[in-house]
HTML snippet that shows the backbone in 3Dmol.js (N, CA, C, O; Angstrom):
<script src="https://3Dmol.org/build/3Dmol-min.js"></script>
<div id="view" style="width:600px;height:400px;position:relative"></div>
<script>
const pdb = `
ATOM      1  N   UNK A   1     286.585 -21.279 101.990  1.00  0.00           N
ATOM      2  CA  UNK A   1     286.415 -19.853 101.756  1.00  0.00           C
ATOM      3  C   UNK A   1     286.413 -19.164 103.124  1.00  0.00           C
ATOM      4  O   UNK A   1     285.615 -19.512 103.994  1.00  0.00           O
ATOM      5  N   UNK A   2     287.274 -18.223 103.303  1.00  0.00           N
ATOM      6  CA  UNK A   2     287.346 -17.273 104.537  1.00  0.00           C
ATOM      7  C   UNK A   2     286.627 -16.004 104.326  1.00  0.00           C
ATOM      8  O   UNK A   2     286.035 -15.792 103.268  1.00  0.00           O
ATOM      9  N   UNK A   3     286.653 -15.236 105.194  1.00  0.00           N
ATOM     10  CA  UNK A   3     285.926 -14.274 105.197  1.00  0.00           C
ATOM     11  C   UNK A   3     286.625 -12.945 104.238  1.00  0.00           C
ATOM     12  O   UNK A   3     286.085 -12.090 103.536  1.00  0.00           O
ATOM     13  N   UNK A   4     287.791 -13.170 104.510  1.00  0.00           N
ATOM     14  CA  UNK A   4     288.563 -12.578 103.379  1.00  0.00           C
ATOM     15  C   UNK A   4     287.944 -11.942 101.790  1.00  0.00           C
ATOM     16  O   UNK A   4     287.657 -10.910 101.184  1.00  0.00           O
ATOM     17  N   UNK A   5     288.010 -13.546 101.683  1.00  0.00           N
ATOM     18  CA  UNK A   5     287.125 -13.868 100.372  1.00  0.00           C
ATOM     19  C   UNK A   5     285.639 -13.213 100.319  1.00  0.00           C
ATOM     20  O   UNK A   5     285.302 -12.336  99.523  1.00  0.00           O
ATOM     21  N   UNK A   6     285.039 -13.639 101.042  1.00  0.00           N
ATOM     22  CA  UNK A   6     283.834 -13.280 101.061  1.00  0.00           C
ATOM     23  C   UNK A   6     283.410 -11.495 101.189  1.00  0.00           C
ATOM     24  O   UNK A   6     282.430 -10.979 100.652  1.00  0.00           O
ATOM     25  N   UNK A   7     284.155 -10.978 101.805  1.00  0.00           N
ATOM     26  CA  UNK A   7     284.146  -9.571 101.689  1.00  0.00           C
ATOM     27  C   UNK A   7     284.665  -8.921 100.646  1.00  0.00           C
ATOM     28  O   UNK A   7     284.202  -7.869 100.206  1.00  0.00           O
ATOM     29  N   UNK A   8     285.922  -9.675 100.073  1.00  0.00           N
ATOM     30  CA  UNK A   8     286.115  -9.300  98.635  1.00  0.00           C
ATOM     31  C   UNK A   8     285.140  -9.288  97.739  1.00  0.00           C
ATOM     32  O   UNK A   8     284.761  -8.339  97.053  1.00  0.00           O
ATOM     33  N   UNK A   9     284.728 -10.430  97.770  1.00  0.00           N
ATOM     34  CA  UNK A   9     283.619 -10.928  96.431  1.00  0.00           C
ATOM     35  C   UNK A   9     282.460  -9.327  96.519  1.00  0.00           C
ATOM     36  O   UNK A   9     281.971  -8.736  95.556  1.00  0.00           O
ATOM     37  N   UNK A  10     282.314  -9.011  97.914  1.00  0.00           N
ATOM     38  CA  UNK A  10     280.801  -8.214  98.346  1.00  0.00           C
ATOM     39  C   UNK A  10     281.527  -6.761  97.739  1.00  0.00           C
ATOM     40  O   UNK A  10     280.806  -5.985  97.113  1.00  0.00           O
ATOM     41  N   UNK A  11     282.889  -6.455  97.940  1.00  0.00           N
ATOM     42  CA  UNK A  11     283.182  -5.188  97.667  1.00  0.00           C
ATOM     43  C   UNK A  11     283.474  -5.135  96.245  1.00  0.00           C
ATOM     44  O   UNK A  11     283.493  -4.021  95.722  1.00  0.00           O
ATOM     45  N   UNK A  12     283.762  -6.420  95.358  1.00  0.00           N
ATOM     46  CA  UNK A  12     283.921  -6.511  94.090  1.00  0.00           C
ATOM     47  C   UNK A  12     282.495  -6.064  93.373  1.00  0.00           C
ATOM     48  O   UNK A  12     282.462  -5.349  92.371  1.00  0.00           O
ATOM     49  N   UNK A  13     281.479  -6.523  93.949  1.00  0.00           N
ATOM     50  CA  UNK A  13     280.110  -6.436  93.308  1.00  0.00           C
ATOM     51  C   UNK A  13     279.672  -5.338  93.615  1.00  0.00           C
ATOM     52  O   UNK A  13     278.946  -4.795  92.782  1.00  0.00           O
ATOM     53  N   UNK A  14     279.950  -4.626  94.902  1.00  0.00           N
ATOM     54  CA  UNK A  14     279.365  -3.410  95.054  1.00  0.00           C
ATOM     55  C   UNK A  14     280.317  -2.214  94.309  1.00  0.00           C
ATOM     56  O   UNK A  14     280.017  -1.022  94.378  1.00  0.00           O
ATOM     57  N   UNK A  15     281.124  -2.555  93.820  1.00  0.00           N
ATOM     58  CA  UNK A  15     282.124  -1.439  93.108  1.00  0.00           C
ATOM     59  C   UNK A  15     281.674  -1.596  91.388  1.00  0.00           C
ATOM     60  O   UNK A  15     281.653  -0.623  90.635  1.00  0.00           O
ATOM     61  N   UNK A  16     281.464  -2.456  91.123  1.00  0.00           N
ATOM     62  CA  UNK A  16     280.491  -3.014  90.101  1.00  0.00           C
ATOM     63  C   UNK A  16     279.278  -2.347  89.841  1.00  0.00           C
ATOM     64  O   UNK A  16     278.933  -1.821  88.783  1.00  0.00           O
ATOM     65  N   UNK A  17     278.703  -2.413  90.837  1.00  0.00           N
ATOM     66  CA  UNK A  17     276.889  -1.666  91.186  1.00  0.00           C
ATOM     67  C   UNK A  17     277.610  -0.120  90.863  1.00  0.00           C
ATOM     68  O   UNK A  17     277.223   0.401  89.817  1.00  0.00           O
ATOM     69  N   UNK A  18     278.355   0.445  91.459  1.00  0.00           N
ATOM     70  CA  UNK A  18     278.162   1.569  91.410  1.00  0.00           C
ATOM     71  C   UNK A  18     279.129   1.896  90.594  1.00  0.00           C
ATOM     72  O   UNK A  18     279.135   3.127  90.622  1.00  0.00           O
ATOM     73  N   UNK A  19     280.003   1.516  89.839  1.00  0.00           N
ATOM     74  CA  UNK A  19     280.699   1.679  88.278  1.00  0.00           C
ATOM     75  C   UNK A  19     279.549   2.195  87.266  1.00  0.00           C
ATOM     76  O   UNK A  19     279.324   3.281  86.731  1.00  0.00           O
ATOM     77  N   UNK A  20     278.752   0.585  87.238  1.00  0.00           N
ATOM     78  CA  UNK A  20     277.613   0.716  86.248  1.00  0.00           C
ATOM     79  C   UNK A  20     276.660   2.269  86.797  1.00  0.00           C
ATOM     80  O   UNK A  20     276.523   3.048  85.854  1.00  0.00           O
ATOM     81  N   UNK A  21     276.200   2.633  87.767  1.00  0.00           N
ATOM     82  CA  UNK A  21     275.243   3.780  88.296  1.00  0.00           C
ATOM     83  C   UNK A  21     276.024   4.753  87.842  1.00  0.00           C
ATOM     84  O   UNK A  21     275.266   5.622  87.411  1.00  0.00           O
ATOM     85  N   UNK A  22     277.315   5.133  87.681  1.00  0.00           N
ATOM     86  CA  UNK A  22     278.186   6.158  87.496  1.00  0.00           C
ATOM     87  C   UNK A  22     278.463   6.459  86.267  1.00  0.00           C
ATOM     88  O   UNK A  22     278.854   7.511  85.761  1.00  0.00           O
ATOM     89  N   UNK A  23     278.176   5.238  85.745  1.00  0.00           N
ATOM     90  CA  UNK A  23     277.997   5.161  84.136  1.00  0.00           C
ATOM     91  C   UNK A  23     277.051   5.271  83.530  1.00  0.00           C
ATOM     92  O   UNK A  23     277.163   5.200  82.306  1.00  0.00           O
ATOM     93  N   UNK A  24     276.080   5.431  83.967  1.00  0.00           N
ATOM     94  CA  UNK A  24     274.393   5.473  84.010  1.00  0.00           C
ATOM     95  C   UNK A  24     274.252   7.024  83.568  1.00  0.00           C
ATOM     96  O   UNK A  24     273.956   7.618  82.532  1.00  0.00           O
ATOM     97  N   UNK A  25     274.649   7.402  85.004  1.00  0.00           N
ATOM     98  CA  UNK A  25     274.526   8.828  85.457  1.00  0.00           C
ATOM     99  C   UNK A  25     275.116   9.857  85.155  1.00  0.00           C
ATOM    100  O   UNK A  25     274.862  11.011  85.500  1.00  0.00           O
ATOM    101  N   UNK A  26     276.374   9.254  84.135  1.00  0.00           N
ATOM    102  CA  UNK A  26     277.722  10.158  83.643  1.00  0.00           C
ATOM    103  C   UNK A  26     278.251  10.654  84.812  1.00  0.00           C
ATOM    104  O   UNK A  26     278.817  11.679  84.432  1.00  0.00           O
ATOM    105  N   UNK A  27     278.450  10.545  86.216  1.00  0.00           N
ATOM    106  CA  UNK A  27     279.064  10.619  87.391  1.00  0.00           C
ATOM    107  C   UNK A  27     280.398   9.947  87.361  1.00  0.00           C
ATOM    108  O   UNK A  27     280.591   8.785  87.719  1.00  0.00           O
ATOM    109  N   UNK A  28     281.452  10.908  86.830  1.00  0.00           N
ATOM    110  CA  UNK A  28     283.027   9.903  86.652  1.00  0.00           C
ATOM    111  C   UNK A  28     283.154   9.559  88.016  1.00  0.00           C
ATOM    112  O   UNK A  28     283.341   8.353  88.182  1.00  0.00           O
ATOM    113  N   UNK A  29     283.088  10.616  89.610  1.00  0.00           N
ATOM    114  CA  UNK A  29     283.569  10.513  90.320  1.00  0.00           C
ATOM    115  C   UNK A  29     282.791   8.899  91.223  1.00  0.00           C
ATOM    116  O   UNK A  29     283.288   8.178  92.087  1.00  0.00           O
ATOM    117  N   UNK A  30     281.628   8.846  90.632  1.00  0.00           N
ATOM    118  CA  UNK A  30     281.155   7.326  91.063  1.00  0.00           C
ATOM    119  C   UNK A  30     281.544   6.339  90.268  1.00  0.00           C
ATOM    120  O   UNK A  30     281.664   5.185  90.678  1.00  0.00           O
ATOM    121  N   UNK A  31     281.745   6.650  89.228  1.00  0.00           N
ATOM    122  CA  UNK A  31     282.768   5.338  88.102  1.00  0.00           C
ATOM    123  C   UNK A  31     284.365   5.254  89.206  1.00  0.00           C
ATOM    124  O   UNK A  31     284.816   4.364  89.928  1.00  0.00           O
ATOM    125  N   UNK A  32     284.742   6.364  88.932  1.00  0.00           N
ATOM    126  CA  UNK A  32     286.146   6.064  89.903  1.00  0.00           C
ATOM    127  C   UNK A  32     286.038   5.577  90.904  1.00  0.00           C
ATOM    128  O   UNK A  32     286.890   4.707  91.085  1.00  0.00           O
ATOM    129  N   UNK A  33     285.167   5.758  91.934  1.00  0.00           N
ATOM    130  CA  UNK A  33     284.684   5.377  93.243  1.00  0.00           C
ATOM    131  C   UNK A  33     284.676   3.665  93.074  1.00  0.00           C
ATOM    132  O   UNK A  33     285.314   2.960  93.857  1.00  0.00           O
ATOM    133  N   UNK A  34     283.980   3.172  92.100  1.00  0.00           N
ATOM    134  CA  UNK A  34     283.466   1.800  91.769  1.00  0.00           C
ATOM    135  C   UNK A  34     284.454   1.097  91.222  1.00  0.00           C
ATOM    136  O   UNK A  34     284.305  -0.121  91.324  1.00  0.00           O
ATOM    137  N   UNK A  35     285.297   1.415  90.743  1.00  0.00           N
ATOM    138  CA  UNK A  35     286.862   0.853  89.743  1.00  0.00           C
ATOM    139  C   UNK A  35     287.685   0.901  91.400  1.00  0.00           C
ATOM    140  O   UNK A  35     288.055  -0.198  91.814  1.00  0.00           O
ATOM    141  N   UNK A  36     287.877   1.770  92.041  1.00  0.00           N
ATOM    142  CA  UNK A  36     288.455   1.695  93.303  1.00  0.00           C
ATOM    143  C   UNK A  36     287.912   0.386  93.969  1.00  0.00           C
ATOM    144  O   UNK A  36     288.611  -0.625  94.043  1.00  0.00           O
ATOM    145  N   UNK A  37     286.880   0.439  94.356  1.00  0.00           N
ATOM    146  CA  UNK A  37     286.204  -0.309  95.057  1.00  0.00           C
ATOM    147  C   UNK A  37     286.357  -1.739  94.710  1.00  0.00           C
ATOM    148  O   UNK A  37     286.766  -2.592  95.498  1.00  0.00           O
ATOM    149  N   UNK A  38     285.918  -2.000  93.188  1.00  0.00           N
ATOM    150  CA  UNK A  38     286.426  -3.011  92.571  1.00  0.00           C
ATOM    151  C   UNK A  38     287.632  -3.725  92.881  1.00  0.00           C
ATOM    152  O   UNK A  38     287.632  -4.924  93.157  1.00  0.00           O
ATOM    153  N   UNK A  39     289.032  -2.746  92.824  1.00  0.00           N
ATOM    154  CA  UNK A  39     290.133  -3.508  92.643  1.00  0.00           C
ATOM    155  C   UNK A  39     290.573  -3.909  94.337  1.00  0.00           C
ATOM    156  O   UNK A  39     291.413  -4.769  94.602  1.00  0.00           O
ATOM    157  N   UNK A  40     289.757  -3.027  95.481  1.00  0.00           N
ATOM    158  CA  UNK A  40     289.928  -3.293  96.847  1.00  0.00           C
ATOM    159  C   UNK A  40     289.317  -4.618  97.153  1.00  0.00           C
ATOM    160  O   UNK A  40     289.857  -5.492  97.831  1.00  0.00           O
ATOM    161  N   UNK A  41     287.584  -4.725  96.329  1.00  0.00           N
ATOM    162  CA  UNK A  41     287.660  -6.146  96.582  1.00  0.00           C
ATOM    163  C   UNK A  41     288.620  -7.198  95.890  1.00  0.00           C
ATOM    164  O   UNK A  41     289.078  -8.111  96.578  1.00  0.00           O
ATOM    165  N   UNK A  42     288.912  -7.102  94.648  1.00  0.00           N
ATOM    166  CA  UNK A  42     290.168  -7.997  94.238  1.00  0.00           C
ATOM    167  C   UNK A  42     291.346  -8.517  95.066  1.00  0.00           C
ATOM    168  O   UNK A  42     291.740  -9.655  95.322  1.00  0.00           O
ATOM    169  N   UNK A  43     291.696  -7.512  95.337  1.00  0.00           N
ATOM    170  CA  UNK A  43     292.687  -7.826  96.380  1.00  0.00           C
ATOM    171  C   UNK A  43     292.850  -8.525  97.705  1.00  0.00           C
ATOM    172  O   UNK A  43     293.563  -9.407  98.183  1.00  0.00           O
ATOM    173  N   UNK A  44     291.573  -7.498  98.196  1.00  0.00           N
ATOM    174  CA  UNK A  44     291.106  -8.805  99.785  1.00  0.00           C
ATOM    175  C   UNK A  44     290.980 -10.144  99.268  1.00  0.00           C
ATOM    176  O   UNK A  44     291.373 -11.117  99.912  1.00  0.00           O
ATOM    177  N   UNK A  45     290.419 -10.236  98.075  1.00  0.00           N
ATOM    178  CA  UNK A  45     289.912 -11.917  97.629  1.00  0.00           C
ATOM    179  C   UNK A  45     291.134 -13.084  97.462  1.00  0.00           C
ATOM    180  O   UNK A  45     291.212 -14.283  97.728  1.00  0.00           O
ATOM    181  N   UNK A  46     292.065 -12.049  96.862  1.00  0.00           N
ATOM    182  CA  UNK A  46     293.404 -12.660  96.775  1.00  0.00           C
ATOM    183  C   UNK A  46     293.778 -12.797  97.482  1.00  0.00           C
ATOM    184  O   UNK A  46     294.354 -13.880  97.590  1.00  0.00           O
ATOM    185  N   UNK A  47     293.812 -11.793  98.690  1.00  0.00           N
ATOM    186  CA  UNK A  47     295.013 -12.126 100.175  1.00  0.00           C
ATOM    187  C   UNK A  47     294.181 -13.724 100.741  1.00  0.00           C
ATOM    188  O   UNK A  47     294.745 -14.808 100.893  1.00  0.00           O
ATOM    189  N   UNK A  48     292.388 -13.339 101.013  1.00  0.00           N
ATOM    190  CA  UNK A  48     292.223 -14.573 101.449  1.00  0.00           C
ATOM    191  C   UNK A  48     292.545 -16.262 100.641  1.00  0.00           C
ATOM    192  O   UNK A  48     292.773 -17.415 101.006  1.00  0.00           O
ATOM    193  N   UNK A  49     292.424 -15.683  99.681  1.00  0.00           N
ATOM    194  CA  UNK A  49     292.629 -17.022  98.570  1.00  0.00           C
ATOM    195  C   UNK A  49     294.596 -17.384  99.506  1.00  0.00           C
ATOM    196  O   UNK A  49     294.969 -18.351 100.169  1.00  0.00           O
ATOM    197  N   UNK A  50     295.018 -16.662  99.274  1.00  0.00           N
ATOM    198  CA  UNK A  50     296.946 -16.484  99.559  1.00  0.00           C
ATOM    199  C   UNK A  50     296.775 -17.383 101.285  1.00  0.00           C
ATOM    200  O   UNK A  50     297.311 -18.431 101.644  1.00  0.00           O
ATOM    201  N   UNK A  51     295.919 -16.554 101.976  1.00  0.00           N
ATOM    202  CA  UNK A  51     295.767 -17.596 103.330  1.00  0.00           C
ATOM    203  C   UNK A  51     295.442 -19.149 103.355  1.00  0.00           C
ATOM    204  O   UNK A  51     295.967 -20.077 103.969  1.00  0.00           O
ATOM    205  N   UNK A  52     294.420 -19.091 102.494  1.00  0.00           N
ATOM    206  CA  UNK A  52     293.938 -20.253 102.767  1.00  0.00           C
ATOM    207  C   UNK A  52     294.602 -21.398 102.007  1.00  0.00           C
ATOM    208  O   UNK A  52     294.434 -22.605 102.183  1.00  0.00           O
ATOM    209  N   UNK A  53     295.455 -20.724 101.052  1.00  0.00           N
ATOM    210  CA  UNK A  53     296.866 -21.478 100.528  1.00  0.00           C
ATOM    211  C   UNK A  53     297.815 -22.134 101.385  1.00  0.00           C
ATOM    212  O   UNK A  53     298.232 -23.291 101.426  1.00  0.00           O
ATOM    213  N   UNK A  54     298.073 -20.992 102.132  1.00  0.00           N
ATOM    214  CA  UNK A  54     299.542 -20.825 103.482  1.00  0.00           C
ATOM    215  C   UNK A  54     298.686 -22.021 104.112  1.00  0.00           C
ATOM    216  O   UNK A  54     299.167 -23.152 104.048  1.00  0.00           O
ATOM    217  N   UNK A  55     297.181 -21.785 104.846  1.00  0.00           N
ATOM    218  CA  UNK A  55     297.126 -23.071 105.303  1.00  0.00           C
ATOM    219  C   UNK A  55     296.814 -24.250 105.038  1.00  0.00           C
ATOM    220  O   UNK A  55     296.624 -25.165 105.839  1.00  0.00           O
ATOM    221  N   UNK A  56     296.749 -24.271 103.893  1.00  0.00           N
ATOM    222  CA  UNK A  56     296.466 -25.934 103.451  1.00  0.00           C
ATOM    223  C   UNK A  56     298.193 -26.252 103.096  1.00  0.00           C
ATOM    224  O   UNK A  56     298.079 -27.422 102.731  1.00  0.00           O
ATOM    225  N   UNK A  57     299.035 -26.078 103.031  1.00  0.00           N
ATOM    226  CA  UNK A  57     300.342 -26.145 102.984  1.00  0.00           C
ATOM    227  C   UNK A  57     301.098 -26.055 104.449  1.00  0.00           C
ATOM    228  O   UNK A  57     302.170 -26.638 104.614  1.00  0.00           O
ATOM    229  N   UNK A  58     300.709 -25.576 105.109  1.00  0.00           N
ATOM    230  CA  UNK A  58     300.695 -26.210 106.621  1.00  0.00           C
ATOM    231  C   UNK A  58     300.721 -27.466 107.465  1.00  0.00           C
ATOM    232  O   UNK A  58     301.444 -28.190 108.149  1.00  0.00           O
ATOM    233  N   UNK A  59     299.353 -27.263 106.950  1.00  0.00           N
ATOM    234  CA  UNK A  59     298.376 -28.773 107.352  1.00  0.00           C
ATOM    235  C   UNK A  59     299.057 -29.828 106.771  1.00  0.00           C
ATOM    236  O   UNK A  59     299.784 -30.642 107.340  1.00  0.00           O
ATOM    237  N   UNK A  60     298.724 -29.744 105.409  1.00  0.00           N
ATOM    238  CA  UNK A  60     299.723 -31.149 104.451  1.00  0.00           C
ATOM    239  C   UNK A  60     301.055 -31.399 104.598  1.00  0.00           C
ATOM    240  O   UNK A  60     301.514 -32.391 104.030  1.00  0.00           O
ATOM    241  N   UNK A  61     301.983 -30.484 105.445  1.00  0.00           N
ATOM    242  CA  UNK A  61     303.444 -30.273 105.303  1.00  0.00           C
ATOM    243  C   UNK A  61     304.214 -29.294 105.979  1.00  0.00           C
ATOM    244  O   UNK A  61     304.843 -28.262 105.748  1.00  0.00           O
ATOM    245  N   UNK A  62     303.935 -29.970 106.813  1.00  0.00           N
ATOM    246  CA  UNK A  62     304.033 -29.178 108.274  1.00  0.00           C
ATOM    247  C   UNK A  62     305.939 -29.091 108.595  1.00  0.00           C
ATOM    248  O   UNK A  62     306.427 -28.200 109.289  1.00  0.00           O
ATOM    249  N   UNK A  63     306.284 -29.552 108.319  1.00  0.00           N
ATOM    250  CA  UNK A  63     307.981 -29.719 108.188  1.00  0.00           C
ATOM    251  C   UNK A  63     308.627 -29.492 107.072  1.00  0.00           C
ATOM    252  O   UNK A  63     309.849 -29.639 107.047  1.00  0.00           O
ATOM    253  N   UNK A  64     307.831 -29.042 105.808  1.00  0.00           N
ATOM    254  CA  UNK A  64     308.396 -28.203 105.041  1.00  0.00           C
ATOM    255  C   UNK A  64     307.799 -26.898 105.144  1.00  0.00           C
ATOM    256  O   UNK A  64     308.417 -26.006 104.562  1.00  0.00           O
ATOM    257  N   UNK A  65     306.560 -26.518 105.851  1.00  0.00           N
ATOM    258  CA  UNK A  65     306.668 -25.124 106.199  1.00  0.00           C
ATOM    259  C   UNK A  65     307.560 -24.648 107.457  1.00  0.00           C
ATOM    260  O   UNK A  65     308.113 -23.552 107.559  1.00  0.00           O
ATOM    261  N   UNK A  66     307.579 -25.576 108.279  1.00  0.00           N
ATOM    262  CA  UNK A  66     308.834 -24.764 109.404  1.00  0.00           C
ATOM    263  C   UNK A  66     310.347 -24.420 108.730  1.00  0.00           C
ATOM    264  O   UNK A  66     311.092 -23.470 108.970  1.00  0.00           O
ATOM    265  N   UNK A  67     310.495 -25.410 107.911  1.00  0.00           N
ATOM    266  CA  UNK A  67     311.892 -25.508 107.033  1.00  0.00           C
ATOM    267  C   UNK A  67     311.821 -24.052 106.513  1.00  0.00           C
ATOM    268  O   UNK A  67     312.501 -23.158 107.015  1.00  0.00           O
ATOM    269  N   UNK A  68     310.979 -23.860 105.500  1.00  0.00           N
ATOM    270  CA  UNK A  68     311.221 -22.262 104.620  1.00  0.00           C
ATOM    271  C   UNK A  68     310.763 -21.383 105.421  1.00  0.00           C
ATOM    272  O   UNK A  68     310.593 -20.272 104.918  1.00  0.00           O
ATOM    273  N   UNK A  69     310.400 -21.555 106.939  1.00  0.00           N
ATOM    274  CA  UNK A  69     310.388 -20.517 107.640  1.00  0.00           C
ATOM    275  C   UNK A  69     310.906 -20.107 108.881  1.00  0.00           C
ATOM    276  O   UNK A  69     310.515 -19.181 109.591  1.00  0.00           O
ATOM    277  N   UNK A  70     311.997 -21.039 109.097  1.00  0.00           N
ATOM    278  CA  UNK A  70     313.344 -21.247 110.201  1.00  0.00           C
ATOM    279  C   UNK A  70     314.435 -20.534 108.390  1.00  0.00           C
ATOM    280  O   UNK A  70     315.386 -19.799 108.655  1.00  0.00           O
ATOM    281  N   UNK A  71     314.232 -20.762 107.180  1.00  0.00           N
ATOM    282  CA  UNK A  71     315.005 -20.270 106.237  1.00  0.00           C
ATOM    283  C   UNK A  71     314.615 -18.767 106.034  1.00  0.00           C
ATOM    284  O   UNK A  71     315.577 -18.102 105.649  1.00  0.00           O
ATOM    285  N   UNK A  72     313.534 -18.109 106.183  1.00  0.00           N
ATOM    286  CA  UNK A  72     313.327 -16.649 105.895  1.00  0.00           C
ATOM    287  C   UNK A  72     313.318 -16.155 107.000  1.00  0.00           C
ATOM    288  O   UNK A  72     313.559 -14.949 107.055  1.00  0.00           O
ATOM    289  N   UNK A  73     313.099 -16.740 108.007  1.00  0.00           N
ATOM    290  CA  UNK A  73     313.712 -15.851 109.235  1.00  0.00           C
ATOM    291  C   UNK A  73     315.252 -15.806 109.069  1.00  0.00           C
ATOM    292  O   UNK A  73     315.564 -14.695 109.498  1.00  0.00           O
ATOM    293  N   UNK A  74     316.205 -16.352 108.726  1.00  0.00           N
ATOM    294  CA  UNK A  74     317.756 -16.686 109.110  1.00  0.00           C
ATOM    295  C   UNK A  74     318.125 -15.721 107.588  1.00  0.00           C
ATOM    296  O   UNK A  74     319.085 -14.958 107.475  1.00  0.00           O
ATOM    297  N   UNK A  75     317.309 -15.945 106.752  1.00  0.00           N
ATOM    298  CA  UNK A  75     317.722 -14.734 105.799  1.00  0.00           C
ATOM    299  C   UNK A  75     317.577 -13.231 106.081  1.00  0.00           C
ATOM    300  O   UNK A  75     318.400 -12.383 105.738  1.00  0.00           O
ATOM    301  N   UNK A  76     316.123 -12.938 106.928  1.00  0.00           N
ATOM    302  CA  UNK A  76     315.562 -11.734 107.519  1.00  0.00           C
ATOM    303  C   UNK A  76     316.871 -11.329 108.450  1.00  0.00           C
ATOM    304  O   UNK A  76     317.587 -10.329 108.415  1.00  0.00           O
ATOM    305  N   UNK A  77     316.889 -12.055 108.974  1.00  0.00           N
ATOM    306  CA  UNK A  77     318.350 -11.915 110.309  1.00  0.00           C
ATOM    307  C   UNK A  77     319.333 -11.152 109.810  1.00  0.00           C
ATOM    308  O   UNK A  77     319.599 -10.005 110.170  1.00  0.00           O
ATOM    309  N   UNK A  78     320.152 -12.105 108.557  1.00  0.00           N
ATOM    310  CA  UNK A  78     321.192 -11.892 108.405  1.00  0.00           C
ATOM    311  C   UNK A  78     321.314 -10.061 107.680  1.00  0.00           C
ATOM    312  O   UNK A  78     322.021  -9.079 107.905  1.00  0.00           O
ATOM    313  N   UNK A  79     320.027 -10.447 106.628  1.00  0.00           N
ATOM    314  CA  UNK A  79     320.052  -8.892 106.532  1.00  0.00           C
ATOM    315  C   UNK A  79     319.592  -8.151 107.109  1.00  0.00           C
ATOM    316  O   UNK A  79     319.686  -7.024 106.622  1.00  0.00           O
ATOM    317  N   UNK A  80     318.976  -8.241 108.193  1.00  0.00           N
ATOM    318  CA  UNK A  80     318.756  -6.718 108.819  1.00  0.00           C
ATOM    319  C   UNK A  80     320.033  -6.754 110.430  1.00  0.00           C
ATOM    320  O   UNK A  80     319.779  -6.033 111.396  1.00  0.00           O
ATOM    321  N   UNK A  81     321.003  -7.462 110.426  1.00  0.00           N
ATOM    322  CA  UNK A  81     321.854  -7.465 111.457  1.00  0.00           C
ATOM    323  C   UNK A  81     323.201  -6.667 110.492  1.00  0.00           C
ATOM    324  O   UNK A  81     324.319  -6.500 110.979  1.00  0.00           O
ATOM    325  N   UNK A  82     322.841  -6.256 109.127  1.00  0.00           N
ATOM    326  CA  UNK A  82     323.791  -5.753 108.142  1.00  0.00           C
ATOM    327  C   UNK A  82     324.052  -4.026 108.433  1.00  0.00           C
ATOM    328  O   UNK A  82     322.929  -3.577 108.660  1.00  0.00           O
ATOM    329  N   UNK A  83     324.623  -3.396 108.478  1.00  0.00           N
ATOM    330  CA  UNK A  83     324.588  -2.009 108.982  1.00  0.00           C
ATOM    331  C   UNK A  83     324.999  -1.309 108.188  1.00  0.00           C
ATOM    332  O   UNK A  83     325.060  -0.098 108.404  1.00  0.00           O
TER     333      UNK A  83
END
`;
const viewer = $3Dmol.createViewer("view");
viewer.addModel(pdb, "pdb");
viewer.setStyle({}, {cartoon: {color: "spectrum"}});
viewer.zoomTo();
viewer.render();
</script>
């Protein structure tokens, strides 16, 4: 678990906390606030989850990650050398 993760998880719960208070309070603009907040931690959680993927696929396979990435650079190339 990276920190990624871990700040996700904190902004998932605190968008949570204050969904429920907004819902409490009939305050849409703190329900919206908290559904925002929510899906920002989702996302960080995912990117770190997505890292810590990239590097355990590294580590284990280290010559098939240079491979698909000597291949998306040479694809990146070709199309952006396109005019």
């Amino acid at each position: 678990m990276n920190t990624d993760q871990i700040i996700g998880n904190a902004k998932d719960a605190t968008g949570k906390v204050q969904d429920s208070f907004g819902a409490a309070t009939g305050n849409a603009d703190w329900q919206a606030q908290g559904k925002a907040r929510q899906l920002e931690g989702k996302l960080q959680e995912q990117y770190g989850q997505a890292i810590d993927c990239a590097r355990n696929v590294t580590a284990d396979k280290p010559f098939t990650a240079l491979a698909i990435a000597g291949g998306v650079g040479f694809v990146l190339g070709v199309l952006l050398s396109r005019s």
